[in-house]
C-alpha positions in Angstrom: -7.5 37.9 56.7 -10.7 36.8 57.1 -13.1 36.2 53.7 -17.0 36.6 53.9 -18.9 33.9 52.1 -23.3 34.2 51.2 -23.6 31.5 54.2 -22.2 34.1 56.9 -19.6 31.9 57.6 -16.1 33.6 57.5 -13.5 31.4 56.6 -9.2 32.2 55.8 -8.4 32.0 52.8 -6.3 28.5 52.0 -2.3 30.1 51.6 -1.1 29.5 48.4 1.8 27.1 48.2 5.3 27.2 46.1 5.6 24.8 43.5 6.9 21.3 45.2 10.8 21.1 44.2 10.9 17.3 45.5 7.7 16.7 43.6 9.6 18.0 39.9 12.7 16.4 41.0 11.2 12.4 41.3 9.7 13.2 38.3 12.5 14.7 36.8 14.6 11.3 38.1 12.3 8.7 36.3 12.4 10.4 33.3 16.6 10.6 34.0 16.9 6.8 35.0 18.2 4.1 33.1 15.9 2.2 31.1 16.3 -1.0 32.8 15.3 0.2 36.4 11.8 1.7 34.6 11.1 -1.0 32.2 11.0 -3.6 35.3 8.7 -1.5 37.1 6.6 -1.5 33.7 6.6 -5.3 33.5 5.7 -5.9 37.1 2.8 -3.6 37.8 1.3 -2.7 33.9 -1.0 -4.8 32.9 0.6 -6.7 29.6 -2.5 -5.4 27.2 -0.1 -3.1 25.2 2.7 -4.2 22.5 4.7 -1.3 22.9 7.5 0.0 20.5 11.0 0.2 22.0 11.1 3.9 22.0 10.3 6.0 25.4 9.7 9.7 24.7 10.2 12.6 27.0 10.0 15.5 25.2 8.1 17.0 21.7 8.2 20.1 20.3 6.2 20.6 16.9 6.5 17.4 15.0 9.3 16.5 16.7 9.4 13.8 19.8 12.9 13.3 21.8 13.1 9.7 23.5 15.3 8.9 26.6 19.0 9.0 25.1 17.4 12.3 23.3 17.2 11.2 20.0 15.2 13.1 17.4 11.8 11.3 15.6 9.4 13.2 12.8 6.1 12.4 14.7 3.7 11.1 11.4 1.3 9.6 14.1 0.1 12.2 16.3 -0.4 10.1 19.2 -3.1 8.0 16.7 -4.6 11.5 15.5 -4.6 13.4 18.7 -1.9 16.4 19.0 -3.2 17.9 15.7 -1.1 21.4 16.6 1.8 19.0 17.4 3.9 18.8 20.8 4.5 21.5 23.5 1.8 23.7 21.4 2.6 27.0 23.2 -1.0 28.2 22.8 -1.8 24.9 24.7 1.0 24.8 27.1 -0.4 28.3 28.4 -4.0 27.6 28.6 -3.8 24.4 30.6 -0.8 26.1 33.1 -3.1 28.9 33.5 -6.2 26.7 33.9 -4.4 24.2 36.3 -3.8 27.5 38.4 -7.1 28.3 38.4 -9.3 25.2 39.1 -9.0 21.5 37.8 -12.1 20.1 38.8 -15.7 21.1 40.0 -18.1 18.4 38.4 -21.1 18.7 36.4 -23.5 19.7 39.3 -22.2 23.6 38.9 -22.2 25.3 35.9 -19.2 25.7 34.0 -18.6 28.4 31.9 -15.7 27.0 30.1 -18.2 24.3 28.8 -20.2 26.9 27.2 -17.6 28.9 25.0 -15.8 25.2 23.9 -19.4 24.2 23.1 -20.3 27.2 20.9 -16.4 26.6 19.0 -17.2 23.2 18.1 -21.1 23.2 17.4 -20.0 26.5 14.9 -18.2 24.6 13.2 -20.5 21.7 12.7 -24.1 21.3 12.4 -24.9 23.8 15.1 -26.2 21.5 17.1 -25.9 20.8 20.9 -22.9 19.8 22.8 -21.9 17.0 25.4 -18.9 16.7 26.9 -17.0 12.9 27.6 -13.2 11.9 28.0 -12.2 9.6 24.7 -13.9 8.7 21.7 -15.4 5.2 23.1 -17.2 7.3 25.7 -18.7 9.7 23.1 -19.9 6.5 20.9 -21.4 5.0 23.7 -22.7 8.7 24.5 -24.7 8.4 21.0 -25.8 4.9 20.9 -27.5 5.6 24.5 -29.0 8.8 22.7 -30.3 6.9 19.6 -32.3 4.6 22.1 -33.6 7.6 24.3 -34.8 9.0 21.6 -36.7 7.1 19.9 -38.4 6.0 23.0 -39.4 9.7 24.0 -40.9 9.4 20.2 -43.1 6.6 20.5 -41.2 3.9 19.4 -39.5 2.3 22.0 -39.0 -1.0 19.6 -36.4 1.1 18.0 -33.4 -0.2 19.4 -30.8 -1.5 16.7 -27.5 0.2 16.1 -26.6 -0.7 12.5 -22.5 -0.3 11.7 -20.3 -1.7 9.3 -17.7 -4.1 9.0 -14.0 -3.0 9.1 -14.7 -0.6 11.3 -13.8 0.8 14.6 -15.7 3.0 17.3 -13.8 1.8 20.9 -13.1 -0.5 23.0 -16.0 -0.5 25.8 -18.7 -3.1 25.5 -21.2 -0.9 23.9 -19.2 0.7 21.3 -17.2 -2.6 21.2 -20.3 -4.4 19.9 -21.2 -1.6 17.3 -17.2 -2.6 15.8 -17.5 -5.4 13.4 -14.1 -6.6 13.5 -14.6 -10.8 15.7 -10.9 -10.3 16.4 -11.4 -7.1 18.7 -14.8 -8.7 20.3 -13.4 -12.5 21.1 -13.6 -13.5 24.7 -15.7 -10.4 25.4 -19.0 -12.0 24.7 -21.8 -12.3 24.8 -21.8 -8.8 23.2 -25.6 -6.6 24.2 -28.2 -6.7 21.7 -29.2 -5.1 19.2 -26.4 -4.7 17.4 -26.7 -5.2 13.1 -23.6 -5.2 10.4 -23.3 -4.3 6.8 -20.4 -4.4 4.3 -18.8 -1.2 3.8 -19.5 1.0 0.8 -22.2 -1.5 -0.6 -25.5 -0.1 -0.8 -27.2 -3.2 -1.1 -25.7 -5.0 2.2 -26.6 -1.8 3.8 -30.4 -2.0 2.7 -30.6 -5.6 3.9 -29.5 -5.2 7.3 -31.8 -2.7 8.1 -35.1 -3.4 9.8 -38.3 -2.1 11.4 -36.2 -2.0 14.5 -33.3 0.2 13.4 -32.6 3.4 15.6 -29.5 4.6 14.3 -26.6 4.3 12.0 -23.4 4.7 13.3 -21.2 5.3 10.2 -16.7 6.1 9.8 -16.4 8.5 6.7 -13.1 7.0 6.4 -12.0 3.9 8.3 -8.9 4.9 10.3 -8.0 1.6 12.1 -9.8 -0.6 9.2 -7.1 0.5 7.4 -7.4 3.8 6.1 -10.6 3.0 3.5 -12.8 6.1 2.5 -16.3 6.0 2.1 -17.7 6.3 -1.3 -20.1 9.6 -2.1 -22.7 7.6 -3.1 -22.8 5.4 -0.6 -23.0 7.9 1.7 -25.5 9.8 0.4 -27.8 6.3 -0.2 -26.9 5.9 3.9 -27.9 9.7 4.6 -31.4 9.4 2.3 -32.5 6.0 3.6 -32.0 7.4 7.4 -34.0 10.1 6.4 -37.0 8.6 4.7 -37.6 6.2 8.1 -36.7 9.0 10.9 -33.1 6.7 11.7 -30.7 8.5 13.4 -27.3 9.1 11.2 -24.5 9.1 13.8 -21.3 9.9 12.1 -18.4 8.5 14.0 -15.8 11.7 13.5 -13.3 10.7 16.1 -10.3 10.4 13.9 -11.4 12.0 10.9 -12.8 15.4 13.0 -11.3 18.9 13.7 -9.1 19.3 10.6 -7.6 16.5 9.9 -9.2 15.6 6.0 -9.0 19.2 4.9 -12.7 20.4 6.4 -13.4 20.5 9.6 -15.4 17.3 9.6 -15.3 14.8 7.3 -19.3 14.7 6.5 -19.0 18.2 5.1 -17.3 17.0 1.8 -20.2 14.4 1.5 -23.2 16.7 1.0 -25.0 15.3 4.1 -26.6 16.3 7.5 -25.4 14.1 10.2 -28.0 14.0 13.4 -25.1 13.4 15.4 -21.1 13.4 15.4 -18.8 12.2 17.7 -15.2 13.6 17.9 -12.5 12.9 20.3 -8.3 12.6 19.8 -7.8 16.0 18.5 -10.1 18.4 20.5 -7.8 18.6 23.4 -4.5 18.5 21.3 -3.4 16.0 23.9 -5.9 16.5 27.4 -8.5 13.4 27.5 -11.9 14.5 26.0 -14.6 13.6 23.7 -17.8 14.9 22.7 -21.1 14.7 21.3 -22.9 16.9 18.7 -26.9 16.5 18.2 -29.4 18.4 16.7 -31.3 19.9 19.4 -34.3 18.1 18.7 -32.5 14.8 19.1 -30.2 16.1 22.1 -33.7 17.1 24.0 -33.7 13.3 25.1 -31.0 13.7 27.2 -32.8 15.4 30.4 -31.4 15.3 33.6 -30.8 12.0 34.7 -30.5 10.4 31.9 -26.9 10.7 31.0 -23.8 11.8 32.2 -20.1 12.3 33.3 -18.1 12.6 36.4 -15.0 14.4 34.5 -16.4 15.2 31.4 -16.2 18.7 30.7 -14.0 19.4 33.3 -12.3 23.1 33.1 -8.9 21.5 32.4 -10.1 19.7 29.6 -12.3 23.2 28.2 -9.3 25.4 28.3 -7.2 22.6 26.6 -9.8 22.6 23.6 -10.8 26.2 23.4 -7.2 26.7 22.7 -6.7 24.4 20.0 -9.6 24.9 18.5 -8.9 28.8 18.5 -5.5 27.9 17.2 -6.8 25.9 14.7 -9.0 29.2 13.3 -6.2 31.8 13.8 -3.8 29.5 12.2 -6.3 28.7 9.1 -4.9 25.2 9.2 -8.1 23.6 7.5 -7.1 25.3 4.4 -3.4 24.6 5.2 -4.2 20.9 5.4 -6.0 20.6 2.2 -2.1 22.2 0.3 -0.5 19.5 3.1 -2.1 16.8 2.3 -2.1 17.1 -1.6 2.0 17.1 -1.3 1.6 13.9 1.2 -0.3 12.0 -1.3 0.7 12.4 -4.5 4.7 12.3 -2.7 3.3 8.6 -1.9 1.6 8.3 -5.2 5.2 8.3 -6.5 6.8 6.0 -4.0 4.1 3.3 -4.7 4.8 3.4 -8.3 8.2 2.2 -7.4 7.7 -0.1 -5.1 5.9 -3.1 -6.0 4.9 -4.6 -2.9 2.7 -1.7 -2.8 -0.9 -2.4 -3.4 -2.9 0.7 -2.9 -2.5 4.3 -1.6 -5.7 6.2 -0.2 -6.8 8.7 2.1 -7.8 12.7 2.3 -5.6 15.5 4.1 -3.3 14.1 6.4 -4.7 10.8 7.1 -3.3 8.8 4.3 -2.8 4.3 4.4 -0.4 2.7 2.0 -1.5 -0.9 1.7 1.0 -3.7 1.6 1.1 -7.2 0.3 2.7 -8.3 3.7 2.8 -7.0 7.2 4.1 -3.9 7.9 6.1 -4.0 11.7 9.3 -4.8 10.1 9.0 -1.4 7.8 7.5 0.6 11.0 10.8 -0.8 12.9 13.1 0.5 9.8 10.8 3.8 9.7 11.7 4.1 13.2 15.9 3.9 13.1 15.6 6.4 10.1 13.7 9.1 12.7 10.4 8.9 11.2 7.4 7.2 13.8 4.1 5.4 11.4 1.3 3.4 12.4 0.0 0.0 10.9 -3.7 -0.3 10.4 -6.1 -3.1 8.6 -4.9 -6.4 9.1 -2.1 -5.3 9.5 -0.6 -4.6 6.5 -1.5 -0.7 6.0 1.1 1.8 6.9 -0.7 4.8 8.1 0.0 8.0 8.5 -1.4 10.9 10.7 1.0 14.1 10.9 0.3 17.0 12.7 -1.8 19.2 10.6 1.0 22.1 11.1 3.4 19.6 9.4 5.2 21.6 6.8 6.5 20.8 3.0 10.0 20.2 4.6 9.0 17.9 7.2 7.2 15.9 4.4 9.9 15.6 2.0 11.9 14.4 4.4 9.1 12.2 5.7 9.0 10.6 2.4 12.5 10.4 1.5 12.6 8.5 4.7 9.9 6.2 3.7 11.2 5.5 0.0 15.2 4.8 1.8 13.4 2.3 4.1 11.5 0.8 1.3 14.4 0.3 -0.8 16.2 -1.7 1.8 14.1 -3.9 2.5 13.5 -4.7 -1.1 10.1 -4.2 -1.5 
């Protein structure tokens, strides 16, 4: 059967194949192999950048992960904030089956119409603004940093170039967004870092005022400092930050990565701090595990970005749409923000408790379900003991935050027993 096309040219149709059996099976034998044969193959040809935990996971299902010898784990990291409906989501599952049928990949050149309904989810739920699609959160920082500049220069004032960001915190690991982190240990032997690039002291109003200059284009600002080690950003600072960018026409860029889609009990983080951002990145939890990112500008601000000027061989791609149309549909249906706020008061006040009788314990802080215990010593050892009880945690700071980032479907049971877990491990080790 032939198939007409606009260009007159008649063309038979490409004959749909039967999923590859040998394909699934090799796949199916890695996953099946003993450890040894796999982890050589990891030490010869992966580069050594990663210092990687001794668990290998095949399988999730809710908050649940399964590793190799099928061992059961209560997943309180969410792949660092990213699988916010947990594993195997069926909603997910379908819509990126169905959508892998369909068509992976087309680029940016056509229009995509998936783009447009996962634009009009997220901008809904945000400052209504306009949407551009990336593939991680460093992407979408660098997105905004690029924007800050363009803008200001279609304004008139092309001498506005300076990204001002704050110590402690974290916005990715390409050079761009690499400079805007203030942490020397994430930037040595990566130098000379670009230009243009100013720090302040966190949650101090007066550092903040002294670092910025005639030459300031944008703020670039965590609401709460996930990899800093969990540290939340005073109101008032906040709304000094907000009311200076407004007075001298800065941008305020609020870097929602980790703190977006849910996961402090609103949607976005800014909307408990009675500000406007002009622009918010988001990554992690969009796609519920798919690579994307994403910018959100006022239209106004986004109008910089004409063709040409800025763009993205994958981003947006229709995989990637379906993935976060679904969750973020989920996400609605499910009522989870509200969900998160009930979570995340049992989460915090359960560790509350535990660091009242534990005195190695420093501090406890956070919002939802993105909560840091600090430490007066390192935390791997405790992460290692987490681990053999079944629970999986993260350390952030220097190193001596336990942080945790459940699934924001985690349920009262899962977080009794993530706790109980916690308090048994604590106990052991005596602190």
């Amino acid at each position: 059967m032939s198939v007409p096309i606009p260009f007159g040219i008649a063309v038979t149709p490409f004959p749909k194949r039967a999923p590859d059996q040998e394909v699934a099976q090799n796949v199916d034998a890695v996953l099946a192999a003993e450890p040894q044969g796999w982890r050589a193959s990891q030490q010869r040809y992966l580069m050594p950048n990663y210092q990687r935990h001794p668990q290998a996971f095949v399988r999730g299902e809710g908050p649940f992960l399964f590793d190799t010898a099928g061992r059961r784990y209560l997943d309180f990291t969410s792949g660092i904030g990213v699988t916010a409906l947990g594993h195997a989501h069926p909603a997910v599952t379908a819509a990126i089956a169905a959508q892998a049928q369909r068509v992976l990949h087309t680029s940016n050149h056509y229009e995509i119409p998936l783009q447009a309904e996962a634009a009009r989810l997220l901008s809904t739920t945000a400052t209504g603004g306009q949407v551009l699609f990336v593939n991680s959160g460093t992407e979408a920082n660098e997105a905004a940093i690029k924007l800050a500049r363009r803008y200001h220069y279609t304004q008139g004032y092309p001498q506005r170039t300076e990204i001002l960001s704050f110590y402690n915190g974290f916005h990715g690991r390409t050079l761009g967004s690499l400079a805007a982190t203030a942490q020397p240990k994430l930037q040595e032997g990566f130098g000379p870092m670009p230009a243009d690039f100013r720090y302040a002291d966190y949650n101090d109003t007066t550092s903040f005022d002294q670092a910025c200059s005639a030459r300031t284009a944008a703020v670039l600002i965590e609401l709460i400092q996930g990899e800093g080690g969990v540290v939340v950003a005073q109101r008032e600072f906040v709304q000094h930050v907000a009311q200076r960018c407004r007075q001298n026409g800065w941008l305020l860029i609020v870097d929602e990565v980790q703190t977006g889609v849910g996961r402090t009990g609103s949607w976005w983080a800014y909307q408990q701090y009675g500000i406007e951002p002009d622009v918010i990145t988001c990554a992690k939890a969009m796609g519920n595990g798919v690579p994307v990112g994403a910018v959100i500008a006022r239209p106004e601000v986004a109008a910089a970005f004409v063709p040409g000027t800025h763009g993205s061989t994958f981003g947006g791609n229709p995989l990637a749409m379906a993935a976060v149309i679904a969750t973020l549909q989920t996400i609605q249906r499910e009522n989870l923000v509200a969900h998160v706020l009930q979570a995340g008061e049992q989460l915090g006040s359960a560790l509350q408790r535990i660091a009242q009788a534990h005195s190695t314990v420093t501090e406890v802080r956070g919002r939802g379900l993105m909560w840091g215990m600090a430490f007066q010593r390192p935390v791997a050892s405790l992460i290692e003991a987490l681990a053999q009880q079944g629970l999986l945690a993260l350390a952030a700071g220097q190193g001596d935050v336990l942080r945790f980032l459940p699934p924001l479907i985690i349920d009262e049971e899962a977080i009794t027993a993530a706790t109980k877990a916690l308090d048994a491990a604590l106990t052991a080790l005596q602190w």
